[in-house]
N, C-alpha and C positions, 0 to 999 in steps of 0.2 A: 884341330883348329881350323883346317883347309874344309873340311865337313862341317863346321859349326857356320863358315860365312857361308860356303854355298849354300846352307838350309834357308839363314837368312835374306840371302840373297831371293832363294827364290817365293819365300815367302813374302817379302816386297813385291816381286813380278805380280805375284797372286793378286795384291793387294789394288796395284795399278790397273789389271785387267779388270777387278770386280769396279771397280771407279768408273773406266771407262765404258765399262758394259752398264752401270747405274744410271752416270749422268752425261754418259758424252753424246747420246742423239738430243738431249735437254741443251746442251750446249752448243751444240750444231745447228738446233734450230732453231735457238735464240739467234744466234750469228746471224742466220738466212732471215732471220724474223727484223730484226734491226736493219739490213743490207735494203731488203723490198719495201720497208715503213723508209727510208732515207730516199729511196727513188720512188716513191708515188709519194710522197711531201714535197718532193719537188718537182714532179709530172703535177700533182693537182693545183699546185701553186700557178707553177704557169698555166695550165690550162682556167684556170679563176681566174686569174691576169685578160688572159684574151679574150674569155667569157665576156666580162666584166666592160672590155673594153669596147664591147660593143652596144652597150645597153647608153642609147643617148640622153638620156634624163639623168642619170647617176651623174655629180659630181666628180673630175675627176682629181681630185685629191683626195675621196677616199677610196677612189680602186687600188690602189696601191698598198695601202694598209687591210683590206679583205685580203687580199691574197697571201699576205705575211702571216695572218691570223691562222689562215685554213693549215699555212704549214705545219705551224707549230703545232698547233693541233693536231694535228697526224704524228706528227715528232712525242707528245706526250702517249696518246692512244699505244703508238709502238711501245715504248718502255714501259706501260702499264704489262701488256702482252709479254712482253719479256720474262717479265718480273712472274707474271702468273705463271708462264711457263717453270719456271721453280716453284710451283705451290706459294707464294705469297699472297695472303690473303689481301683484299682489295682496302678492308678497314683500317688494315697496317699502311697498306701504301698511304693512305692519306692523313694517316696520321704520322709520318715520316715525313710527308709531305709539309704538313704544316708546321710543324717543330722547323725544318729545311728552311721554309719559306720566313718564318722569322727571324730566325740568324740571317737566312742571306740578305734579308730587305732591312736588318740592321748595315748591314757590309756595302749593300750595294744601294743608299738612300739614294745617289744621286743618278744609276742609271734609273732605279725604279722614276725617279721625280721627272725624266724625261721622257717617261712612257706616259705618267700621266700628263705629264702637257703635250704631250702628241693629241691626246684624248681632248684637253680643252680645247685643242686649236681645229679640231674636227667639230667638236660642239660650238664655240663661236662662234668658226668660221672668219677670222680676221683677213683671210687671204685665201685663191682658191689657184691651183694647179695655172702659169701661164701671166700670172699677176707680178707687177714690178715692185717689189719690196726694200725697204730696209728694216731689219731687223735683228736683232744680238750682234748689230756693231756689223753687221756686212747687210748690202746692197746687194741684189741680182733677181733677175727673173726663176720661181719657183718649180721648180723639174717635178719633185717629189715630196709628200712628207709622208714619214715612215713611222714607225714605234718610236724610234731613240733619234732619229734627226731630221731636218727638213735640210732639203740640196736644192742649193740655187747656185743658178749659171750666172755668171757676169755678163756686161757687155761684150769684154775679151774674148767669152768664151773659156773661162775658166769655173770650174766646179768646185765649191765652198758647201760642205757640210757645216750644220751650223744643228748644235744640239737643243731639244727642242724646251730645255728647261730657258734656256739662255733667251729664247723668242718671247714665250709666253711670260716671261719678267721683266721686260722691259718695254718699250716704246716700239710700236709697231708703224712704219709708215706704210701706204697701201699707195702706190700712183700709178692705180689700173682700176679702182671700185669706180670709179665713175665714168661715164660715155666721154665727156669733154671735160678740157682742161682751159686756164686763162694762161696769157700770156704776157709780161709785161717788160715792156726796151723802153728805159730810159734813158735818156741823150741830153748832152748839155748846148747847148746854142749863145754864141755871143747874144752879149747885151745891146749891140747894133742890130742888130739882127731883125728884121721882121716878122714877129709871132704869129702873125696869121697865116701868113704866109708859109710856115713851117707847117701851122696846124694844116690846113690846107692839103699840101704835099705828101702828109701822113697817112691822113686820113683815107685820099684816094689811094694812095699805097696799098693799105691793110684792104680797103673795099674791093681793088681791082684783085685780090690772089682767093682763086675758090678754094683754098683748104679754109680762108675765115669766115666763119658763121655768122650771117647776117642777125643774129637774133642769140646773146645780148650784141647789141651795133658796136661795134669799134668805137674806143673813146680815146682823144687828146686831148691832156691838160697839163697845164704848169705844175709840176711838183715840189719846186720849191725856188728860192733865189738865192743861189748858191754865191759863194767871193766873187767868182770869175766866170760864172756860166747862169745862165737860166735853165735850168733842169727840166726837160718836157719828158712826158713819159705817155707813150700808146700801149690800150690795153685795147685785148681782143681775144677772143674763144676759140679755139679748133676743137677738132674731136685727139681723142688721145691718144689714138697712133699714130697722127701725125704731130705732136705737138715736139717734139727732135728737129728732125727737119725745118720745119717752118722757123722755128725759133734760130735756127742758123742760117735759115735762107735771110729775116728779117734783118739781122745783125748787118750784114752785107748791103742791103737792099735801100737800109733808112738812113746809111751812110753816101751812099751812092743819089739817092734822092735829095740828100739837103744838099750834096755838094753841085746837081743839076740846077738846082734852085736858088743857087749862093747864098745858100745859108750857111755861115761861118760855124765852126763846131773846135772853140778854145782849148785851149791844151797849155799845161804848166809850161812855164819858161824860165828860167836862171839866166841873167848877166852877170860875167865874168868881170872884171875891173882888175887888169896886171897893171900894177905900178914898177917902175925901174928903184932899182935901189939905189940909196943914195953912196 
């Protein structure tokens, strides 16, 4: 019995050394073959990256997504290599491949639907790298857009990935596509009040601050005749990185002027009436 295991015993050994002497340099240099495809996919990636970021005519909202590209690419080329390294024929692979790729793109409809709206938002072009957005329900200035999401920064300074199916299906705001922006403060003024006199006061206001563009001219007019106020409202143009600032320096500024000017600026009031009981 003790002679019957050690035969099989060592005829196992046998069997293990002929395996390893068949396939184990195949599997050694597959390991080494996937280890060197994982560090030059991410040597070339960043090296595309910096490449890229130097080229100043490329937009940069799509350098970020070339470089994603080139990885993956090398990530596939490596497991292709792997694979031949066991004698797998190439026809096979991709017909593997594509049997794969329709189960998985049944499985996975929604990240594939945010690769392709990566794709339309690179082809529209609705917003570009640096531009002040709101879109899929959040607001921030645009870091990145990638395959699967676009990353924008808040005013806070907080980072909101936001997936790119969720951009390209809904309402896109853009309040950076254009050079200048309008501005408009509307203020309410007693009906004692002197309307020209306000208009006046405004006007030179908005004329005297050089972030406002003389061209369209600052305009003041009544906007409406409210219960308790006459509504004036001044419009006027900055350029659009200034349009923060000004609009809060204004706020201050046309408050501070009517009241140089005595111009009355109404505000709700409640009388109270305590009776004693009887």
């Amino acid at each position: 019995m003790n002679v019957d295991v050690a035969g099989e015993m060592n005829v196992l050994w046998d069997e293990i050394q002929l395996t390893l002497a068949t396939y184990g340099f195949d599997v050694l240099g597959a390991i080494v073959i996937l280890l060197l495809g994982w560090v030059v996919a991410g040597w070339a990636s960043r090296a595309t990256r910096n490449a890229v970021e130097r080229i100043g005519w490329m937009d940069g909202t799509i350098k970020p997504l070339i470089a994603s590209v080139v990885r993956y690419v090398i990530i596939v080329i490596t497991v292709v290599a792997v694979l031949n390294r066991f004698g797998v024929e190439t026809t096979s692979i991709i017909a593997v491949l594509g049997a794969a790729g329709l189960a998985v793109g049944l499985a996975l409809q929604g990240t594939l639907s945010n690769v392709a709206a990566g794709v339309m938002i690179l082809f529209l072009r609705p917003f570009k790298v640096g531009d002040y957005v709101t879109a899929g329900g959040n607001g921030g200035t645009v870091a990145e857009v990638g395959l699967f999401t676009t990353e924008l920064t808040t005013p806070d300074n907080v980072s909101i990935s936001v997936p790119n199916s969720q951009i390209i299906g809904g309402a896109i705001t853009n309040f950076s596509r254009h050079p200048t922006r309008r501005i408009d403060i509307i203020v309410g003024i007693g009906y004692s009040s002197n309307i020209d006199t306000a208009f006046a006061a405004l006007t030179k206001l908005a004329e005297g601050d050089a972030r406002v563009l003389a061209d369209p001219a600052p305009q003041v007019s009544v906007r409406a005749l409210a219960d308790s106020s006459v509504n004036v409202g001044l419009r006027f143009w900055v350029n659009s990185a200034d349009y923060w600032p000004t609009l809060f320096d204004f706020n201050k500024a046309v408050k501070e002027t009517l009241d140089a000017n005595g111009i009355e600026i109404p505000f709700p009031q409640r009388v109270v009436e305590l009776k004693n009981p009887k």
